[in-house]
N, C-alpha and C positions, 0 to 999 in steps of 0.2 A: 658644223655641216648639217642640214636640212636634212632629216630621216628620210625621207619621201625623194631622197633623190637619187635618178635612176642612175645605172651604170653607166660608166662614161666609153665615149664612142671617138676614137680619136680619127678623124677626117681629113685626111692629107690631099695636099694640092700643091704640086709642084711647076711652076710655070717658067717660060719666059717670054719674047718676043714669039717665037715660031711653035713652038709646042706647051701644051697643058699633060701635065700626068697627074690625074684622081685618082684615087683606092682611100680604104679605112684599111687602118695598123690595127694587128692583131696585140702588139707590145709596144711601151714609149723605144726600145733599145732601135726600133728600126725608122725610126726619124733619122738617126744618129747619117745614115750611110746619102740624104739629100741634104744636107746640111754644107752646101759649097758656096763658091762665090758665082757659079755659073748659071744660078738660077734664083728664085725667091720662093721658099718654102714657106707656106700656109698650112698650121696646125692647129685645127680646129676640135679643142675638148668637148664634147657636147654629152652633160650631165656630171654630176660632183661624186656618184655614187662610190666612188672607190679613192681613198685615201692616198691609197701605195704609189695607185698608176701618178697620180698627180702629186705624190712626193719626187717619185723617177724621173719624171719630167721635169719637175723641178733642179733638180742636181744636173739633166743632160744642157737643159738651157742656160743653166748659170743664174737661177732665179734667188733670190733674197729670199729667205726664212720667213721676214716679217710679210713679205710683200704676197706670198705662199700662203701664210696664216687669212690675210685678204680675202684669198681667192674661193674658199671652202670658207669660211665663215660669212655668211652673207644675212642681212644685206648688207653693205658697205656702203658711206655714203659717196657720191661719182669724186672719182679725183684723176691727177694727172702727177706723175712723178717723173722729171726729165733726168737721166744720168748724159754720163760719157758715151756710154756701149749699149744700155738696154734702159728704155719707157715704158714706166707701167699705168695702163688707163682703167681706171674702171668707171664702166657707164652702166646705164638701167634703160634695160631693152621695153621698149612698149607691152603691158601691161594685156588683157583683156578686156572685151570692151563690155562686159556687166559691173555695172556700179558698186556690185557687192565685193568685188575681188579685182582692184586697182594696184595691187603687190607687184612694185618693181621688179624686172626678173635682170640678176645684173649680169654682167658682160665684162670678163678683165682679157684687158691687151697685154702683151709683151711684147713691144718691138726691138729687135736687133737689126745689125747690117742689111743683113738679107734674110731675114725673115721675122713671122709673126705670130707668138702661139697663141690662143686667145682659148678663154673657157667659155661656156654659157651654161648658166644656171639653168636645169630644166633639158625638156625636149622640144623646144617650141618652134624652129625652126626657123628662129630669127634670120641666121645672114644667108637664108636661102639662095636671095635674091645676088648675092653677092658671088655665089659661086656661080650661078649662071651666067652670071655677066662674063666668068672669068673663060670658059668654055668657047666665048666667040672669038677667033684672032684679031678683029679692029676694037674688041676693048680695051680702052685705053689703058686696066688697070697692066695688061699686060706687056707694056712697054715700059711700066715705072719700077721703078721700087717699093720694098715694104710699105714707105712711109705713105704711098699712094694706095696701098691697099688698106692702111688705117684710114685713112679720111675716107675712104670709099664705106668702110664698114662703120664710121663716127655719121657720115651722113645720111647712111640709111637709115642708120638706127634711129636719126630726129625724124627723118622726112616719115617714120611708121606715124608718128603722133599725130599725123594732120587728120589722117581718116578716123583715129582716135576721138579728135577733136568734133569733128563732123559727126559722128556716131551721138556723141556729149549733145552737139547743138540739136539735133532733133530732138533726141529725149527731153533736153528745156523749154522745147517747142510743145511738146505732148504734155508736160504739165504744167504748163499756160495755160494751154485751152481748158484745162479740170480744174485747175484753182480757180479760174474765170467762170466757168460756163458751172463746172460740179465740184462746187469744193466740200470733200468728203474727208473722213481723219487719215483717210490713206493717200492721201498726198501730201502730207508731211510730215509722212514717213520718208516719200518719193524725194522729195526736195530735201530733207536732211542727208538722205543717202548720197544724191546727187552734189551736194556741198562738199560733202564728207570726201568724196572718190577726187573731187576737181582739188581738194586742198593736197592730197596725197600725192597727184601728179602735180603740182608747183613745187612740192618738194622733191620732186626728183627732177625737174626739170631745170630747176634756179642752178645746182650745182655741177649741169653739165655744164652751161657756159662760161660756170668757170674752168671748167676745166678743157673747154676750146682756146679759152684766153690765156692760158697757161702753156697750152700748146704751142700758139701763138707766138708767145713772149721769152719762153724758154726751150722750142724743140729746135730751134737751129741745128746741134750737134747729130741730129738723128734725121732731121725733117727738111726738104729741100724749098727752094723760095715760090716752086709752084704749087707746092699744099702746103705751104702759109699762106699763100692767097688765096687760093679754095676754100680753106679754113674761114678766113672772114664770111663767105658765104652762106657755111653754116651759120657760124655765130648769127648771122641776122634774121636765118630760120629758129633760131630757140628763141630769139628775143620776138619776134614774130608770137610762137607757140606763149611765153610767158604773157604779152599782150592778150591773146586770148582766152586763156584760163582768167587772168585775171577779170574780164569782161564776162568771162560765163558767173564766177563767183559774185559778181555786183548782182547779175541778172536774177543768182536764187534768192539773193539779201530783198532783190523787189516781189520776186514770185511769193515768197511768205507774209509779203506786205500786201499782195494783188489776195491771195488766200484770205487774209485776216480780212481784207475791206470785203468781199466777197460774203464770209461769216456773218457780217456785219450786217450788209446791204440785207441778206437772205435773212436774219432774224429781224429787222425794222420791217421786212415783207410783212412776216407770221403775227406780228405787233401789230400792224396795220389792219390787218383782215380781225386779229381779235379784239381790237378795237374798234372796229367796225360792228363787229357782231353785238358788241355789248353795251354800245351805244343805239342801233337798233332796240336793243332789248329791253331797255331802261324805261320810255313811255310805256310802253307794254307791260313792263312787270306794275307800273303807276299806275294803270287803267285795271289789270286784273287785281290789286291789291285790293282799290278803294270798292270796286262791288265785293269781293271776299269778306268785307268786313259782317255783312249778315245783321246788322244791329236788328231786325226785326225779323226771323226768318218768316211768320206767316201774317197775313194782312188781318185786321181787325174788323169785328164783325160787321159795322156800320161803316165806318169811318178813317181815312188814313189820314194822321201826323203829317201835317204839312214840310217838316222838315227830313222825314224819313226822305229816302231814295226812291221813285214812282217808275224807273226801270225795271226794279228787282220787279212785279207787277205785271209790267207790259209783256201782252204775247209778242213784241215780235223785240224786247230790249236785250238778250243773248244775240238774236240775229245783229241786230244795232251796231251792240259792244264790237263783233266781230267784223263789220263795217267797216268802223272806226279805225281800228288797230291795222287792218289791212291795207288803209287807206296811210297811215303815218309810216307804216313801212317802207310800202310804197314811192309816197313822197321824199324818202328819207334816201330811200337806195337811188332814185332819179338824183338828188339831191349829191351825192356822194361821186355821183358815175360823172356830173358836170363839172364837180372839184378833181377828178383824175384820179379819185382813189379808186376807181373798180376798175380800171385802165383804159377808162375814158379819155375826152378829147382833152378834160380840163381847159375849157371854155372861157370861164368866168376866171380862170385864175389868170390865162394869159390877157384879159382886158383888163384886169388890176395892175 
């Protein structure tokens, strides 16, 4: 049992066609007194924190040891267990939606005749939506049986993962445009995280639809022929949800591939411009080298050596050299801006 997990809140709902009676039990003994055939009693555990209370319940429902062991030991992975008299389900309620903390929160069933205990790990308020529905007289869950109020709480619990899902796709959206536009080391960080969260819900998700198909195949004795057929419904929402995990996990396998090319692209940049510069640079360092050489630093009294340098001499051969150099720059960067390295038209390259 999870240290961190609060006390538990046991949340009663007693229904049938014409009336709804809610309250939380203060103790499991006072379930004991709606426990008829005249209604469907809905017992909602909400949080693990206490041992006892969800031993006593255990013994009032007729629950199995192992199947108890389950329910406080979590996580579990989802299953489905069909008897004669009581089905135990355990699923994994939608998660939160930061990538760092994708931790299934699970959800065990126990359906009987006429009724349904159900635990939820946590305070998260999963089958909220479930009890409000139960509150209006034309919900349908309140003309059925248990078994309809299990698929009711099996279907919410998938349909939570679509905004789940939707939350996911925009995030792959956002680090698209940085591994494209800014690819910096902190997007893949983003992208392993983002892998990391999508692998965690495939793994929660593969094993509920087995455990709808099990439902399916083996709740006959508990489950009527109109949620076996709703059941299919689901099932083609998880397979649905499985399809698109799997499509977000391609998409990060290429966003590290859009990143690397990115890396890529953006260092042949910095290689281009320093290649540029040092190719500029090279007649230039040629021209200041060969006057550097100094072979005569002052001119001779009479007469100059035909083969000395007659620059070094001229008033105006510094201004000259500087001419020169200026001028091959010059030509050099025109030169460059017409090939589309300075991110020119590249001219000459598309007539080639």
């Amino acid at each position: 049992m999870p240290a961190d997990e609060p006390p538990p809140r046991l949340l009663l709902m007693d229904y049938n066609p014409e009336n709804v009676m809610e309250k939380e039990l203060a103790s499991p003994e006072e379930v004991v007194s709606y426990l008829d055939e005249h209604s469907v009693t809905w017992l909602h555990v909400q949080g693990l924190g206490d041992e006892r209370v969800i031993t006593r319940l255990g013994e009032i429902f007729s629950v199995d040891e192992l199947a108890l062991a389950d329910v406080v030991n979590t996580p579990q992975r989802p299953k489905a267990e069909v008897g004669e008299s009581q089905a135990f389900v355990v699923l994994h309620g939608v998660p939160g939606f930061d990538a760092e903390d994708v931790q299934p929160r699970q959800l065990s069933l126990f359906l009987g005749r006429n009724y349904l205990l159900s635990f939820e790990q946590g305070a998260d308020q999963t089958l909220a939506p479930v009890r409000k529905r139960l509150r209006y007289t034309a919900c349908p869950i309140r003309g059925c049986g248990p078994d309809y109020l299990l698929y009711a709480i099996l279907d919410t619990t998938v349909d939570a993962y679509f905004p789940l899902l939707e939350h996911f796709g925009e995030r792959l959206e956002e680090v698209e445009v940085e591994a494209v536009e800014d690819p910096r080391r902190e997007v893949v960080s983003r992208i392993y995280d983002l892998r990391r969260a999508l692998l965690t819900l495939r793994r929660s998700i593969w094993p509920q639809r087995q455990v709808v198909s099990e439902l399916i195949r083996d709740g006959a004795p508990l489950l009527s022929e109109q949620v076996i057929r709703l059941l299919h419904d689901t099932e083609d929402h998880l397979v649905e949800i499985i399809e698109v995990l799997e499509t977000y996990q391609e998409i990060t396998s290429e966003l590290m591939n859009a990143y690397l090319s990115s890396i890529a692209n953006k260092t042949n940049e910095i290689m281009k411009v320093l290649t540029i510069i040092a190719t500029i640079f090279i007649p230039l360092t040629f021209i200041v080298g060969v006057y550097g050489m100094n072979f005569q630093p002052e001119p001779p009294a009479r007469t100059l050596h035909p083969w000395n340098m007659p620059e070094l001499y001229s008033p105006y051969g510094y201004v000259g050299v500087w001419v020169v150099m200026l001028a091959i720059t010059g030509y050099m960067l025109w030169r460059f801006w017409r090939l589309g390295w300075l991110g020119g038209s590249g001219c000459e390259g598309r007539r080639k």
